[in-house]
C-alpha positions in Angstrom: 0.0 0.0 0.0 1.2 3.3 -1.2 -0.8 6.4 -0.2 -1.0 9.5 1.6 -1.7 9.4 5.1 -2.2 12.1 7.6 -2.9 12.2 11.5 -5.9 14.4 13.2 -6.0 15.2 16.5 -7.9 17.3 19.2 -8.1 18.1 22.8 -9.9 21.8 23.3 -13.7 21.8 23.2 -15.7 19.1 21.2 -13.1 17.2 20.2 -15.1 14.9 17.7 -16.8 18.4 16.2 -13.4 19.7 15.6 -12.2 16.5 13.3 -15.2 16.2 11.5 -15.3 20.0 10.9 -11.4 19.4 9.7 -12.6 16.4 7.2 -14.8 18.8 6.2 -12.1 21.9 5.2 -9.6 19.1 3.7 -12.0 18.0 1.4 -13.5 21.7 -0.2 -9.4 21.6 -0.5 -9.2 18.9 -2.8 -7.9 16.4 0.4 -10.5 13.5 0.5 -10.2 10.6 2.8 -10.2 7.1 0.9 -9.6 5.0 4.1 -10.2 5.8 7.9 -9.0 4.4 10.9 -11.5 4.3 14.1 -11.0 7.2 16.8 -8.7 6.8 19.4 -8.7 8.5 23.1 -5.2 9.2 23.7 -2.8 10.5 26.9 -1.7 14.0 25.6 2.5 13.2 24.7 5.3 15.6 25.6 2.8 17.8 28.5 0.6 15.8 30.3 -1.2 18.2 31.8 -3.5 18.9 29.8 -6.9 17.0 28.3 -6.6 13.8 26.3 -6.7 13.5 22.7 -8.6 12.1 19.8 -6.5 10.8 17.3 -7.5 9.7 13.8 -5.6 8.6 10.5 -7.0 9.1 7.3 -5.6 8.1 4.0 -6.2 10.5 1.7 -6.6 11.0 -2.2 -5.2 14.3 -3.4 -3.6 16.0 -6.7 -1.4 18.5 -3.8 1.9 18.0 -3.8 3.7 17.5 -0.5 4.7 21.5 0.0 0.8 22.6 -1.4 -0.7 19.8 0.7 1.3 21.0 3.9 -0.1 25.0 2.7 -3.9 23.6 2.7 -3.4 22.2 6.1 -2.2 24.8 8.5 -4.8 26.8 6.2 -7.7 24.1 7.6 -6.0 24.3 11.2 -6.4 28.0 10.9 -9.5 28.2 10.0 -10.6 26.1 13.1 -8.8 28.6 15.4 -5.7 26.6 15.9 -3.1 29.1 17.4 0.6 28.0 17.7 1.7 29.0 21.6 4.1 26.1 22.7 4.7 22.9 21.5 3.1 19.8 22.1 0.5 22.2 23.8 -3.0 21.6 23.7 -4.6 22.1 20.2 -8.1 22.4 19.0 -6.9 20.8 16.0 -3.4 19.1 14.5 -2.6 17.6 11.3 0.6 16.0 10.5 1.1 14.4 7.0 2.5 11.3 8.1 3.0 9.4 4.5 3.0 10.6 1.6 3.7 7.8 -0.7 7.2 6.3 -0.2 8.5 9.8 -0.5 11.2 11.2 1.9 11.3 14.9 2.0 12.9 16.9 4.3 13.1 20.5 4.1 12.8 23.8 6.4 9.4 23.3 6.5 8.5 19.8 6.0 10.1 16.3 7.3 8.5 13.3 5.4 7.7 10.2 6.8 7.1 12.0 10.0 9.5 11.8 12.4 7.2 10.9 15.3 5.8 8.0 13.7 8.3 5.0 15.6 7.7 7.0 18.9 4.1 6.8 19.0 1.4 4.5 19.8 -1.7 6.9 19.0 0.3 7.1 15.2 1.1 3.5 15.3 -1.6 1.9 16.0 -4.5 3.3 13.4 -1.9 3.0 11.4 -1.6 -0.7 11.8 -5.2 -0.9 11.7 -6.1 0.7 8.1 -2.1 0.1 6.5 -0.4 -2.9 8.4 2.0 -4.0 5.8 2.7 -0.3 4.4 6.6 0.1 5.1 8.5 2.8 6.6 10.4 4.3 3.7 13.5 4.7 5.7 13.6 1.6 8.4 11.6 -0.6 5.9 10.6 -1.8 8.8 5.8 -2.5 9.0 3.8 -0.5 10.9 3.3 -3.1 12.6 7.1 -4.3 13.6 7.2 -0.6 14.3 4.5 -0.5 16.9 5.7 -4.0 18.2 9.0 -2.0 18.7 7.4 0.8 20.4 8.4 1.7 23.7 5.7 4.6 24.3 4.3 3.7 27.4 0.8 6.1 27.0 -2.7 5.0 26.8 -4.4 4.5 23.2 -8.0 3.4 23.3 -10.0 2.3 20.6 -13.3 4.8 21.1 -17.0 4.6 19.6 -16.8 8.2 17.8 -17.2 8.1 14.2 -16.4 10.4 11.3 
């Protein structure tokens, strides 16, 4: 599997509201979700104290290239409200292109495959779940060795919330 896969996440307000209202933006874009993985509730990483996070990959189908597809993205968080004070603060919406094909990119601007995604259960596991076999265009290695190889110790559960 070879696509283009990017991470939602939010912990301000209604959560759920705020990633369907970001589908929503990403699509009038030209950013349409082929492939979705369920919703997980995860512990906030880097500051934990603050609320927990819903978490959500979405393979998408899009003619953007990687530096126009990062554009129309912090132009969707923007238009949600999202305000950059501090990092790994809390958010009322994030979106990290995670994949985008086998593609490694890294620029000022823009590090392709992200370089969070070994680190991180609430990455690794919807990732295993819609993409298991999909290889890490550096390591190689599956999502699913990768979260097997994971040593982030924070809660990801599986919730009922649908886009």
């Amino acid at each position: 599997m070879d696509g283009i896969f990017l991470l939602m996440g939010s912990n301000i307000g209604n959560r759920i509201e705020h990633l369907k209202d970001a589908e929503s933006l990403l699509v009038k874009k030209g950013i349409a979700a082929i492939n979705k993985s369920g919703i997980y509730e995860t512990k906030p990483w880097g500051r934990e104290d603050q609320n927990w996070f819903l978490n959500i990959v979405l393979e998408v189908e899009t003619s953007l290239l990687p530096e126009r597809l990062l554009q129309e993205i912090l132009s969707v968080e923007t238009e949600l409200g999202r305000t950059r004070k501090e990092k790994w603060g809390a958010r009322i919406i994030d979106i990290d292109i995670l994949y985008y094909h086998d593609q490694i990119i890294e620029t000022e601007n823009l590090t392709i495959p992200h370089p969070g995604i070994p680190d991180r259960k609430f990455t690794l596991i919807p990732l295993v779940e819609i993409c298991p076999l999909k290889r890490h265009p550096t390591s190689k290695k599956t999502q699913v060795r990768l979260l097997a190889e994971c040593s982030d110790p924070l809660d990801c559960v599986l919730t009922e919330y649908k886009l």
